[in-house]
C-alpha positions in Angstrom: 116.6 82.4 112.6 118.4 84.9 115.1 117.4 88.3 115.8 120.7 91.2 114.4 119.3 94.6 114.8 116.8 96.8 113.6 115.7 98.7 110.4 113.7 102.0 110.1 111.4 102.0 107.3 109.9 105.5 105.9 107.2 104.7 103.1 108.9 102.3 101.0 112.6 103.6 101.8 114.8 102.7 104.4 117.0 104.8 106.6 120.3 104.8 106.0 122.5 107.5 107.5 122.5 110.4 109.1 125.2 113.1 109.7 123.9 116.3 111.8 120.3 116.3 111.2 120.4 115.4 107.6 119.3 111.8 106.9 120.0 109.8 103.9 118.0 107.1 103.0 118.2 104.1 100.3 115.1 102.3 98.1 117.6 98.9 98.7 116.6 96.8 102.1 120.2 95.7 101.8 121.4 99.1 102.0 119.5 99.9 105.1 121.7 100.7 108.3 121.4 98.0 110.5 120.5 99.3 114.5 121.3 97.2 117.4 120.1 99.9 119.9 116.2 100.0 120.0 116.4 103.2 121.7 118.2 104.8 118.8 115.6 103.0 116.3 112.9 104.6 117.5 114.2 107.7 117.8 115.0 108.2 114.4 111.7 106.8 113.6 109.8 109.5 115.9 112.4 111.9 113.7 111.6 110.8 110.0 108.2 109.2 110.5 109.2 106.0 110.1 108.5 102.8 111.9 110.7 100.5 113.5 111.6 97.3 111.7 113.1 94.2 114.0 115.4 92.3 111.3 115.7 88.3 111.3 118.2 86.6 109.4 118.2 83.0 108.5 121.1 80.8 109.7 122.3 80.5 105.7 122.4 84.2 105.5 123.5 85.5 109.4 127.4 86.1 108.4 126.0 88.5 105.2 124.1 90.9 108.0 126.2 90.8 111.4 128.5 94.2 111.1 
């Protein structure tokens, strides 16, 4: 397992983009914006509500999730 990043979760959506202070988010986990900066995670969090998610990938699947 190896760590890539984090996810923010709000409810049962994930966080996907955000341009000015609009956010768009996805139902999809695989859609989710992938964070490397826990700083910035957490920040959108506090923003939406959300919680911070740290996101583990098995070795099989690490080349699908590193940008």
């Amino acid at each position: 397992m190896e760590f890539v990043g984090y996810v923010v979760k709000i409810g049962k959506c994930y966080f996907q983009q955000r341009s000015s202070f609009d956010y768009t988010i996805c139902e999809r986990f695989v859609d989710a914006k992938k964070i490397t900066k826990l700083d910035y995670a957490k920040k959108i969090a506090e923003e939406t509500g959300g919680v911070v998610k740290h996101l583990y990938v098995s070795d099989k699947k690490l080349d699908e999730y590193k940008e």
